[in-house]
N, C-alpha and C positions, 0 to 999 in steps of 0.2 A: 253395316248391314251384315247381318251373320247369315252362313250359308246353311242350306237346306240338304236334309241326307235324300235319295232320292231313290225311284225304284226305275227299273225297264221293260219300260212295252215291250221292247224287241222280245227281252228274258220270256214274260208270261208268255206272248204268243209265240214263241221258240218250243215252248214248254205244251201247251196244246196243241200244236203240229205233230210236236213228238208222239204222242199220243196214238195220233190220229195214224201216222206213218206206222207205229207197232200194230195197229188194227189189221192193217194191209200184213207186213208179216215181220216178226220178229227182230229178226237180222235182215233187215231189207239193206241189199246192195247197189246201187242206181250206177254203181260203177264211176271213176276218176274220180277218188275220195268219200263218195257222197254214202256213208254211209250212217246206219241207226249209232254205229258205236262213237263215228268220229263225230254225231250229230248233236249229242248226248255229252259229249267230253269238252264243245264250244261249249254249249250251254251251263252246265256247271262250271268251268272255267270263268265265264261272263258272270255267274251267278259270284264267285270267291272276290275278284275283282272288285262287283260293285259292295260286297261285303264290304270289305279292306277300304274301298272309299267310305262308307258311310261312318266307319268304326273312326277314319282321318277327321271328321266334317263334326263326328262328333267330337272328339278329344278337344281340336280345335277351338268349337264354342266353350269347352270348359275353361281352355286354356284365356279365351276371352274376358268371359267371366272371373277367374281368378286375377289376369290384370289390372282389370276394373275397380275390383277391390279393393288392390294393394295400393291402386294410384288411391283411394278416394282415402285410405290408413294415412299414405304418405304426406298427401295434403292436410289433412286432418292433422297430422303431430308438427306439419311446418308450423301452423296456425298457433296451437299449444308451444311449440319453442319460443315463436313470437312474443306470445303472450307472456311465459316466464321471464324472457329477456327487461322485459314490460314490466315484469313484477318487482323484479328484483335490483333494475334500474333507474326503470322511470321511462314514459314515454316520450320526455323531453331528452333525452341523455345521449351520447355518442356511441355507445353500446348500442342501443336500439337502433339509432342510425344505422351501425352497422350491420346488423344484422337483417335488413331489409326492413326496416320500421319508417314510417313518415312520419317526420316530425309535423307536430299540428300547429305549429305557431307559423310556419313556412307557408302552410295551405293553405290557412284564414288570410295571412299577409297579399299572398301571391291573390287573391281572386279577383277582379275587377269591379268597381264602384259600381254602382247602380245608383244612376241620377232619379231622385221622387219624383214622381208625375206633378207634383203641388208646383215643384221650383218651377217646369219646365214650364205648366200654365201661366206661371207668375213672370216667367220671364218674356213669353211671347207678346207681341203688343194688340192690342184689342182689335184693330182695324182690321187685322191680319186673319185674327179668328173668326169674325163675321165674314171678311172674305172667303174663306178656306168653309164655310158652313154650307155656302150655297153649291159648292162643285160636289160631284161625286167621288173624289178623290184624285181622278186625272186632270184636274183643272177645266173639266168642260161640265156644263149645267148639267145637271139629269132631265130625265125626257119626262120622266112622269115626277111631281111634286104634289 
């Protein structure tokens, strides 16, 4: 999930307070700090800040996206090396082995049988199947037939 640049409430309405405060007067001094200049000096200071984050938040996603790229390049030419290895050797060969190839002769061997449905009918005995017809599958009658 990439991250979002964002703005502050606080900032706008920091920003139309101030406003509202020079209405009143100028250089208004409220006394122990509180004043237009130092009022003025958070708020742009808050404003550079959240600047400076969003400028991080963006770089970030680009830096993301450039990533993304490079893995889906570097994938991309694993694939193509394969494939040369492949070309030039053979998919059967110890070379491609090595180079992370599966050999296909291994993978068709290795799979497990799959017994036909024909044998297994042919192999079951008849009495059995007429038995086995009348259950629902749990071995108990069904209710409705």
């Amino acid at each position: 999930m990439s991250l979002r640049t964002r703005g502050s409430a606080a900032v706008d309405k920091a920003q139309l307070r101030l406003a509202l405060l020079k209405s009143i007067d100028e250089s208004l001094d409220l006394g122990h700090g509180l004043t237009i200049e130092a009022y003025n000096h958070l708020i742009n200071t808050t404003r550079a800040v959240l600047e400076a984050h969003n400028t991080l938040v963006s770089n970030l996603e680009e830096s993301r996206k450039t990533i993304i790229q490079m893995d889906k390049a570097l994938s991309e030419m694993s694939e193509r090396m394969l494939s040369g290895v492949a070309t030039v050797y053979g998919r059967n060969s110890i070379e491609y082995s090595k180079a992370g190839g599966s050999n296909r002769k291994r993978s068709k061997q290795s799979s497990s049988k799959v017994t036909p449905v024909v044998a297994v009918l042919t192999t079951q005995p008849t009495q059995a199947a007429i038995a086995n017809a009348s259950t629902n599958g749990n071995g108990t009658t069904p209710l409705l037939q």
